[in-house]
C-alpha positions as CSV (number, residue, x, y, z in Angstrom):
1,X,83.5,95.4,119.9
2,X,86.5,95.2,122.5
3,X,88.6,98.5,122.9
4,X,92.0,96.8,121.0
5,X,89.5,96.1,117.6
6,X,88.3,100.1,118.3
7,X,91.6,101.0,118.6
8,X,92.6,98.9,115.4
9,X,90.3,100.1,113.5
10,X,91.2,103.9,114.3
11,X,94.5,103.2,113.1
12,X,92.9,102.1,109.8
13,X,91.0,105.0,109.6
14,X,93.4,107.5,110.3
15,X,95.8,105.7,107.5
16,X,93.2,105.6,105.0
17,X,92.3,109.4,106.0
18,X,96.1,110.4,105.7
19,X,96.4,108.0,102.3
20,X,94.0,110.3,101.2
21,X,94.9,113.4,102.1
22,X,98.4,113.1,100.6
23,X,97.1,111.8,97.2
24,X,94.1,114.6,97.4
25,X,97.2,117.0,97.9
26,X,99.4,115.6,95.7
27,X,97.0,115.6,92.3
28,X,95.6,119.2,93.4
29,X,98.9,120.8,93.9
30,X,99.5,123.5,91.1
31,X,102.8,123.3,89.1
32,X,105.7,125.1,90.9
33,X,109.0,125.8,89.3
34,X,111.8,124.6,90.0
35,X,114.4,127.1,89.7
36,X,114.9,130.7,87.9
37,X,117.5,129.5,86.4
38,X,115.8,125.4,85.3
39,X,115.5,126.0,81.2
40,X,111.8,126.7,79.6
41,X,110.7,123.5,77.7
42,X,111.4,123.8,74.5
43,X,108.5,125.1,71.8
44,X,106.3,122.8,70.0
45,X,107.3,121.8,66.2
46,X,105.7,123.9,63.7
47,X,103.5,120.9,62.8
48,X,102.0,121.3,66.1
49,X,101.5,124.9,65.6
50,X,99.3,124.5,62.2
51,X,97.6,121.8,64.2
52,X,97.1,124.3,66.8
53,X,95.8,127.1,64.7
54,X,93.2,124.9,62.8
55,X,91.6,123.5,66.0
56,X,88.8,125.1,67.6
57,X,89.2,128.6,69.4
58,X,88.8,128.3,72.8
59,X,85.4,129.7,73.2
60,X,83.4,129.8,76.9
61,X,81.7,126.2,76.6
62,X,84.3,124.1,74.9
63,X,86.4,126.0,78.1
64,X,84.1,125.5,80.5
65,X,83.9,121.7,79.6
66,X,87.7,121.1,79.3
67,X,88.7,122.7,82.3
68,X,86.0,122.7,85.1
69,X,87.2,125.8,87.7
70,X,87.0,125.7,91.3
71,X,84.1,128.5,91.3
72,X,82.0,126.0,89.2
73,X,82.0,123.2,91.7
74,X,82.5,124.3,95.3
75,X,83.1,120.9,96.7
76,X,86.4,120.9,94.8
77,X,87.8,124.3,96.1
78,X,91.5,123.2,96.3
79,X,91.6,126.1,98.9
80,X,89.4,124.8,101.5
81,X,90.3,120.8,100.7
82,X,93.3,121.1,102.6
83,X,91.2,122.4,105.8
84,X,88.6,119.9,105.2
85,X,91.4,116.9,105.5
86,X,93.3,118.1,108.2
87,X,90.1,118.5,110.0
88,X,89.2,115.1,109.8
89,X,92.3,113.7,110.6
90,X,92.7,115.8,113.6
91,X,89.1,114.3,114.3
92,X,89.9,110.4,114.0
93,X,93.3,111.3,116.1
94,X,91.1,112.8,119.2
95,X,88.9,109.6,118.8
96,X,92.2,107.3,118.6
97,X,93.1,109.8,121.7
98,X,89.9,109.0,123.6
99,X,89.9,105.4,122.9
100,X,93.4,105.2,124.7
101,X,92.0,107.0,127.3
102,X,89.4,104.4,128.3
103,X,92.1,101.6,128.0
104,X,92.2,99.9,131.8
105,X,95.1,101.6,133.5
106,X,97.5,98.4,134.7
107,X,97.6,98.3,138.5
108,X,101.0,97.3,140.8
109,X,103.8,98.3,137.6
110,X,105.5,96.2,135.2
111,X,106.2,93.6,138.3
112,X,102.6,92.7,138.8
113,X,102.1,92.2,135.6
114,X,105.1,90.0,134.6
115,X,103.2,87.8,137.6
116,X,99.8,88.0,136.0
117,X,101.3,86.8,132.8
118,X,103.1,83.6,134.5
119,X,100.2,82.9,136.3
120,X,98.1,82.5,133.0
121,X,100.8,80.6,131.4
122,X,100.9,77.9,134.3
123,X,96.8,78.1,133.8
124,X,97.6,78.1,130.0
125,X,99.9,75.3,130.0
126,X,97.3,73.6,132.6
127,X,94.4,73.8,130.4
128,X,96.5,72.7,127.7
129,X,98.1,69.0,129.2
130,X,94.1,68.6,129.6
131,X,93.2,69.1,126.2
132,X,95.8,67.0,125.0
133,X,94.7,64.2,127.5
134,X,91.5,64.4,126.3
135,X,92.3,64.3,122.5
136,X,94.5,60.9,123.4
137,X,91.7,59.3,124.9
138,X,89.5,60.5,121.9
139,X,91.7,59.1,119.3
140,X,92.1,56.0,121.6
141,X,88.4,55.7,121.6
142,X,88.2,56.3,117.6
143,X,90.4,53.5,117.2
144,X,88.6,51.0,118.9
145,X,85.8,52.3,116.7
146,X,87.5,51.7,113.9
147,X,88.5,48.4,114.6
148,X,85.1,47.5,115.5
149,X,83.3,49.2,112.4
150,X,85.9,47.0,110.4
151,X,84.8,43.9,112.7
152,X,81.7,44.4,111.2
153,X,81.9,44.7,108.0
154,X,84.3,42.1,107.6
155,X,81.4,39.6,109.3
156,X,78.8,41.1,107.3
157,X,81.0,40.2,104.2
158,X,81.9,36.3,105.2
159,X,78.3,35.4,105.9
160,X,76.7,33.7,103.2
161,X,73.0,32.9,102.8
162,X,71.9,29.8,103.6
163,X,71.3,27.6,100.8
């Protein structure tokens, strides 16, 4: 693989690292208040209440169950997430770093290189009046094929067996 696809698909990663770091974030951030002052919602109907009352007391398993904790499953400690994902993008940004690092370092400025490009675009452009010779004399060629083939099978359909 050539350095520009590396370096292409760096970028990829470190967008689909970032994607996910902000989402991760997002959903795991805990509620925050607005404002002191922003109004409490406002209480649940009493039909929601008697609802409430004849459910289930919370007890530790129907608890447990609802609302898995961090301290139950360590690879979702909201704490060190955060840590984790900055790590690893940090990580893919040294490699993106590195990669542009080994990129060929352009020799004689931007003025050597404006001549290296018009150089390749006379070779380009070259290459190119060639090609389209070459297609001319191939559709030149096809014809007469064509016409031949149609030669053919037009002699092929007049003869007529001898009686």
């Amino acid at each position: 693989m050539d350095i520009i696809s590396q370096l292409q698909e760096q970028v990829n990663t470190i967008a689909a690292i970032a994607f996910n770091t902000f989402g991760t974030l997002q959903r795991d951030a805990p509620p925050v208040r607005l404002s002191p002052n922003y109004p409490e919602p406002p209480a649940p109907a009493a039909g929601a209440s008697a609802a409430t009352a004849t459910a289930a007391p919370p007890t530790a398993t129907n608890t447990v169950a609802a609302n898995p904790t961090t301290e139950e499953s360590p690879s979702n400690n909201i704490a060190e997430q955060p840590k984790l994902l900055s790590a690893e993008l940090v990580k893919a940004a040294k490699q993106f770093d590195a990669l542009v690092a080994a990129l060929p370092l352009s020799e004689g400025g931007e003025e050597a290189q404006l001549t290296r490009i018009a150089q390749l675009q006379a070779e380009n452009d070259l290459v190119g009046q060639e090609l389209q010779k070459q297609l001319e004399a191939a559709e030149k060629e096809l014809k007469q094929v064509q016409e031949l083939f149609n030669e053919a099978a037009d002699n092929c359909l007049n003869l007529k067996k001898p009686d």
